[in-house]
C-alpha positions as CSV (number, residue, x, y, z in Angstrom):
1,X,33.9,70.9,44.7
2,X,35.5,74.3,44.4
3,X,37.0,76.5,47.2
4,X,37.8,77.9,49.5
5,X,37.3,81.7,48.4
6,X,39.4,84.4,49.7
7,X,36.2,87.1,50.8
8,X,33.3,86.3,52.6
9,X,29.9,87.3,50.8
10,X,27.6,90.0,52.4
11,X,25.6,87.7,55.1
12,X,21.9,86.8,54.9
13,X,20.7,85.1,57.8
14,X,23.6,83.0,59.3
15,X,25.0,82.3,55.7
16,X,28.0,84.4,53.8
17,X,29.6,82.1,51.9
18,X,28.4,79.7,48.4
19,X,29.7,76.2,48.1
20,X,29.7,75.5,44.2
21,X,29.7,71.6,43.6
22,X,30.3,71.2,39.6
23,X,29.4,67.5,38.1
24,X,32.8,67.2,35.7
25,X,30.7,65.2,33.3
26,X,27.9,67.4,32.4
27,X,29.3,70.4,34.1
28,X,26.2,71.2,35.9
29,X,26.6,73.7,38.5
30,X,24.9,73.4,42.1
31,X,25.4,76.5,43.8
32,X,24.7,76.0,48.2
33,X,24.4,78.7,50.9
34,X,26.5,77.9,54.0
35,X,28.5,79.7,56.6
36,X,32.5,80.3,56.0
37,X,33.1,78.4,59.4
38,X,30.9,75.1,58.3
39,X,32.4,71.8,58.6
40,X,31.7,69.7,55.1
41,X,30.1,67.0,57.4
42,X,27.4,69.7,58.3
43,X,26.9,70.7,54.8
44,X,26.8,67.5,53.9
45,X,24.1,66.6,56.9
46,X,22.3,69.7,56.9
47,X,22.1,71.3,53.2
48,X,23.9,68.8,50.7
49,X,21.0,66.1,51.0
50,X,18.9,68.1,48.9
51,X,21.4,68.8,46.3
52,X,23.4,65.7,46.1
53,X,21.4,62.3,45.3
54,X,23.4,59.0,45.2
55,X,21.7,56.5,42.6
56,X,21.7,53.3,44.9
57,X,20.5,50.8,42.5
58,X,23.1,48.9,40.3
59,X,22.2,47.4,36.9
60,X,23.3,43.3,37.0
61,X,24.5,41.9,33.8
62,X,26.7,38.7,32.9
63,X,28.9,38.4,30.4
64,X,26.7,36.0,28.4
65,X,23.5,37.6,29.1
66,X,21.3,40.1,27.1
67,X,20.8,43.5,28.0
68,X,17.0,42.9,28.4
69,X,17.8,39.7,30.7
70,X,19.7,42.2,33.2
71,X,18.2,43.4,36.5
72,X,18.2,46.4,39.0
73,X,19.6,45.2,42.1
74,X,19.2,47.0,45.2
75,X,22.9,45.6,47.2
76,X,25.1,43.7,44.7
77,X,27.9,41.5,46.1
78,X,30.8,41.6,43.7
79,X,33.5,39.2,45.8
């Protein structure tokens, strides 16, 4: 995530400032209307849900299996 920035935007609504989340592998660029004065756990709650998705499935496979004999597992206990 980038910020903070040093000037507040002209407002719309109740929102004057752009939260830019980059992803640093792609560097895909998610640009997200809030207020200067927002906590991060509000734009998290209230506007980040529909930017940021968390894949919540992990991909099991042992050393001595194949690739095809892997499966999606919805919790995976690792200890």
């Amino acid at each position: 995530m980038t910020g903070p920035f040093n000037r507040v935007l002209p407002r719309v609504g109740n929102l004057d400032t752009i939260l830019v989340v980059v992803n640093r592998f792609s560097k895909y660029a998610t640009f997200i209307p809030t207020r200067s004065e927002c906590k991060a756990e509000e734009v998290i709650n209230k506007r980040g849900r529909n930017h940021i998705h968390r894949n919540t499935f992990y991909l099991v496979q042992w050393a001595e299996q194949s690739r095809e004999a892997a499966t999606w597992e919805k919790e995976v206990d690792l200890w």
